[in-house]
N, C-alpha and C positions, 0 to 999 in steps of 0.2 A: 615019478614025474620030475622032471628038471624043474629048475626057477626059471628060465625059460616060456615052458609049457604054462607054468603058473601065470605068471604077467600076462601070457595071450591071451589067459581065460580072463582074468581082472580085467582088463577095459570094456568087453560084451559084458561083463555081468554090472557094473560102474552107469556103464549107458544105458540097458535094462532099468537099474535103479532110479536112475536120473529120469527117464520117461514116465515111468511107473507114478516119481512125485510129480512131475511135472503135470501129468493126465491128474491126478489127486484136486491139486490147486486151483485147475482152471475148471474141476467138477465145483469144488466148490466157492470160486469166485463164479462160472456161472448159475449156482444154486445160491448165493445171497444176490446175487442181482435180480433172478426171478423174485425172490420175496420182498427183494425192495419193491421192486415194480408192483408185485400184489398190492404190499401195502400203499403206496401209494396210489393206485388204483382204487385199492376200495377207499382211502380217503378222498379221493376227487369224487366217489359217487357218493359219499355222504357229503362234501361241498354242493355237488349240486341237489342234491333235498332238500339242502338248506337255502338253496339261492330260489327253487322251485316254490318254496313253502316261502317264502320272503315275495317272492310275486305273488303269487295268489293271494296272499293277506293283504299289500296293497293292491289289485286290482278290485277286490272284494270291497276296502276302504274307500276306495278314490269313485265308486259308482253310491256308496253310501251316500256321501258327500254331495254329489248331487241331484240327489232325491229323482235319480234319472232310470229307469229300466234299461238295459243294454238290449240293444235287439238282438235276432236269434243267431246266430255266426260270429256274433263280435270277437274282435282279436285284436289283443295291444300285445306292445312290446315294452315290457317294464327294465329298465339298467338299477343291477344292485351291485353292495359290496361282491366283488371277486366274481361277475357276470351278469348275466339277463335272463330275463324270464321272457318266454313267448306263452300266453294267457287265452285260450279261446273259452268262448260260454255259448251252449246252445240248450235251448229248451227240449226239454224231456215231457213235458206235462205240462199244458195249457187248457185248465176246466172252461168250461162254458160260464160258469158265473164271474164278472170281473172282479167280486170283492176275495174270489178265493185264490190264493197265494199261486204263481208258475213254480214249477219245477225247474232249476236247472242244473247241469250238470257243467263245473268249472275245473278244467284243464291248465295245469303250469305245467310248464317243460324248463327246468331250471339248464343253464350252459355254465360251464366253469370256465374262466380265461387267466389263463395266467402270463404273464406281462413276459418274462423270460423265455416262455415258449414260442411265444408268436400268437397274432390275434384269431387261429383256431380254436373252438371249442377242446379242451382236454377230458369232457365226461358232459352226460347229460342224464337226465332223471326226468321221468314226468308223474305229477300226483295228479289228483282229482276229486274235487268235493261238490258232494250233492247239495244246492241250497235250495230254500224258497225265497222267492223274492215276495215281499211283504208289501203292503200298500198303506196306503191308513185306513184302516177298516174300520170306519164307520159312513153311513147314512145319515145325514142330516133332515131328519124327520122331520123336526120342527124346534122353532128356537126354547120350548117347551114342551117336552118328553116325557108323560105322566102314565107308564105301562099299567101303574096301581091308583090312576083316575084324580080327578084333579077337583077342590072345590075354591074358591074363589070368594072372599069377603069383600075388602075396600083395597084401595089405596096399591092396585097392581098392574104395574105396566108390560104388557111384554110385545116385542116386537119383532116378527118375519121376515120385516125388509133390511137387508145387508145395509151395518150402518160403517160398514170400511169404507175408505177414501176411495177404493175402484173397489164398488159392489160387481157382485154378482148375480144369479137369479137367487130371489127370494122365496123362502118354506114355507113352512103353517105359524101361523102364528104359536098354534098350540095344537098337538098331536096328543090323542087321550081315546082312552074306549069309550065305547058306543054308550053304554050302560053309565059310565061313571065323568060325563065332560057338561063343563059349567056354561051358561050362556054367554053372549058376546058382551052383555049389558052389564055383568057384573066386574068388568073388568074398568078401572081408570081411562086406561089408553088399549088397545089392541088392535095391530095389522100383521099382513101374514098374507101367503099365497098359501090355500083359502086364512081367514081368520082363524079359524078352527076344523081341524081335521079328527071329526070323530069317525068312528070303526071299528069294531071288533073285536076280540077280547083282551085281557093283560096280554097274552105270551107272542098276541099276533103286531100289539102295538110295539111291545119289547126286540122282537124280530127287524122291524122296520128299520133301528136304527142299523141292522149288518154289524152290532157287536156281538162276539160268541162268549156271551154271559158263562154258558157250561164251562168253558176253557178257563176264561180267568177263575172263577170259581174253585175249578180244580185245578189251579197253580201253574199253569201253562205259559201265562203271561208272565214274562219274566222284567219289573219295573224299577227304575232309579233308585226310587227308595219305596219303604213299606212304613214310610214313618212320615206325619204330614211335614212338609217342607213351606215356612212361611216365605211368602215376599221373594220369591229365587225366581229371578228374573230371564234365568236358561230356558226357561219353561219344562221343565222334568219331568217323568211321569212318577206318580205317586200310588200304591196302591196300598190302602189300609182294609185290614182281615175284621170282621165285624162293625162296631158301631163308630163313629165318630164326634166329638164333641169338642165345639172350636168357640172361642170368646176372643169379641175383636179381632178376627182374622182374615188375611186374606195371601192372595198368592197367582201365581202364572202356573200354565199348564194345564197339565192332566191328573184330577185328582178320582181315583176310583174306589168308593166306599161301596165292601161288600154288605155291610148293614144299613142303618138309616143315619144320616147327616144332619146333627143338631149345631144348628147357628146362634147363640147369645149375645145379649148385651149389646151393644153402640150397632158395629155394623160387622157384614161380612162382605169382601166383596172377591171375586175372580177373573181373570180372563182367561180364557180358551176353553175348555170341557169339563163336565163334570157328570160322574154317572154313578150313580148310590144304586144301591139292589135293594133297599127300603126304601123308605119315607124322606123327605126333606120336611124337617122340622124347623122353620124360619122366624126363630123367638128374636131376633137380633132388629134391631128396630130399622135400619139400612140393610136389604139383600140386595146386591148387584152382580150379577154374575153376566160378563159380554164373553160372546160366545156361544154355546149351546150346554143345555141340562137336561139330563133322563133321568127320573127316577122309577121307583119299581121293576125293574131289572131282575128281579128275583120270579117275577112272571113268569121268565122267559124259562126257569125251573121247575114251575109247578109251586113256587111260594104264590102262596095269596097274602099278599102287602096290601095295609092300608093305607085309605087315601093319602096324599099330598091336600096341605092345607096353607093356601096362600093370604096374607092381608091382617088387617088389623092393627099394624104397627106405622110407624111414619112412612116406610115405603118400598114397594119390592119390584124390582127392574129387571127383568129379562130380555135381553139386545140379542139378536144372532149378527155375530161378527164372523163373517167368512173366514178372515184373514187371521183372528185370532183360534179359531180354530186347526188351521194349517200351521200358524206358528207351536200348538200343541200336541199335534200329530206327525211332525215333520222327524224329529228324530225316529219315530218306528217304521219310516220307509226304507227300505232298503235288504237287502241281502242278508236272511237267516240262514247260517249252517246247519244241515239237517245233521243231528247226531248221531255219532256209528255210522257213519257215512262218508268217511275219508278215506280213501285208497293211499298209502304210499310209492306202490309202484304199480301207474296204470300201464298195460300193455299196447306199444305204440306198433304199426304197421307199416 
């Protein structure tokens, strides 16, 4: 073969070569652009998980807040870092009793926007969490709530008629079982719609007030602290595990004693709820509790508690305040996540 014949072959097999890399490069410039693209893909769909789960937590906060139920369809549109959430809630479960909790089922659909691309969505996600919407669960039986029956010395006032600045309708004076409720005579002062509501036994009196004693009992209720909080003015819930014993004390809120509630010395005083699973033991020479008080609550279990013993000291004041009862109940309205119950990728249609 000539140098000739040689050369003619060198330039096809040159271009050959040349195409061969050329085909190599642009496999794999576009084999890193699809992975860039994945990767940025699945980062825009875990941006919007996260823009989805940022709405949902405040939509869930912002109906907290005002102690408001959203009706059945609701749907806002919440703006967060790096997008929006579109939010609807609709009810799954609405019981016949109204002190028992709605089901609902809460929808975010997170949108990613990124400023460089233009104001389309680049990715969206939608979760969904089952909550119940909570109320304040209790029944205002009476400004005194004695499931394990009540007796009565001297020097004891309680009162049924709402003594807030805008009353509302007024309770029993005193709600107690049939078998164990004191007469109207031995009381200082007492009014009430009736004065006194006697009826039936511990667990049915215990029932009345629509708190689920079983639940807290067995640690369902989940409270601020579990440690008594003096004088905190938030009005907190407090819940103490067996007995309680308080000298010179007092405070706001929700105080729930699973045992019996000993008061000493000078005074004790409260505003807003108070519900003991034993006894109230009222050695403190001033009781003032405004608002509403139960005791025997352990009824409602099958404990047989004994009496409630009122009087005999300078003086014991039972007021039902509407208003401070609502300022002690008002943090537990609102929207509980049900647990094990969150979807992160609901399927949309």
């Amino acid at each position: 073969m000539t140098a000739r014949d040689e050369r003619g072959f060198a330039l096809p097999l040159t271009l050959l070569m040349l195409t061969v890399v050329t085909v190599l490069l642009a496999s794999a410039f576009v084999r890193a652009r699809a992975e860039h693209q994945t990767a940025q893909s699945n980062a825009s769909t875990v941006d919007a998980l996260a823009v989805a789960q940022s709405g949902l937590q405040r939509y869930l906060a912002f109906y907290d807040s005002l102690n408001t139920r959203p009706p059945d369809g609701d749907s806002l549109r919440i703006n967060v870092p790096d997008g929006y959430a579109d939010v609807v809630t609709q009810v799954v479960r609405s019981p016949a009793d109204t002190m028992e909790p709605e089901i609902h089922i809460v929808r975010s659909t997170g949108h990613v926007i990124m400023p460089a691309s233009g104001a389309d969505p680049q990715a969206q996600r939608t979760i969904a969490q089952f909550a119940q919407w909570q109320s304040a669960g209790m029944k205002v039986a009476g400004s005194f709530t004695a499931a394990n029956g009540l007796q009565v010395n001297s020097n004891v006032t309680v009162r049924g008629v709402d003594q807030c600045a805008t009353p509302v309708a007024n309770v029993a004076g005193v709600r107690v079982t049939a078998a164990d409720a004191p007469a109207s005579g031995d009381f200082s002062s007492l009014n009430g719609s009736p004065q006194i509501d006697a009826g039936g036994g511990g667990s049915a009196v215990a029932n009345d007030t629509g708190v689920d004693w079983a639940g807290i009992v067995a640690g369902q209720f989940e409270a601020d602290y579990t440690t008594f909080q003096s004088w905190d003015v938030t009005y907190p819930s407090m819940l103490i595990t067996g007995n309680l014993t308080l000298s010179d004390a007092g405070g706001y809120g929700l105080l729930i004693v699973t045992g019996d509630l000993e008061v000493k010395n000078t005074f004790f005083s409260w505003r807003g709820v108070v519900l003991v699973g034993g006894k109230l033991k009222p050695e403190a020479n001033w009781v003032i509790v405004r608002g509403t008080i139960a005791t025997g609550l352990n009824e409602a279990i099958g404990i047989d508690e004994s009496k409630t013993k009122l009087g005999g000291q300078s003086g014991h004041f039972f007021s039902y305040y509407d208003c401070e009862i609502k300022n002690a109940l008002g943090s537990l309205i609102g929207f509980v996540p049900i647990e094990n119950a969150w979807i992160d990728n609901w399927a949309t249609y």
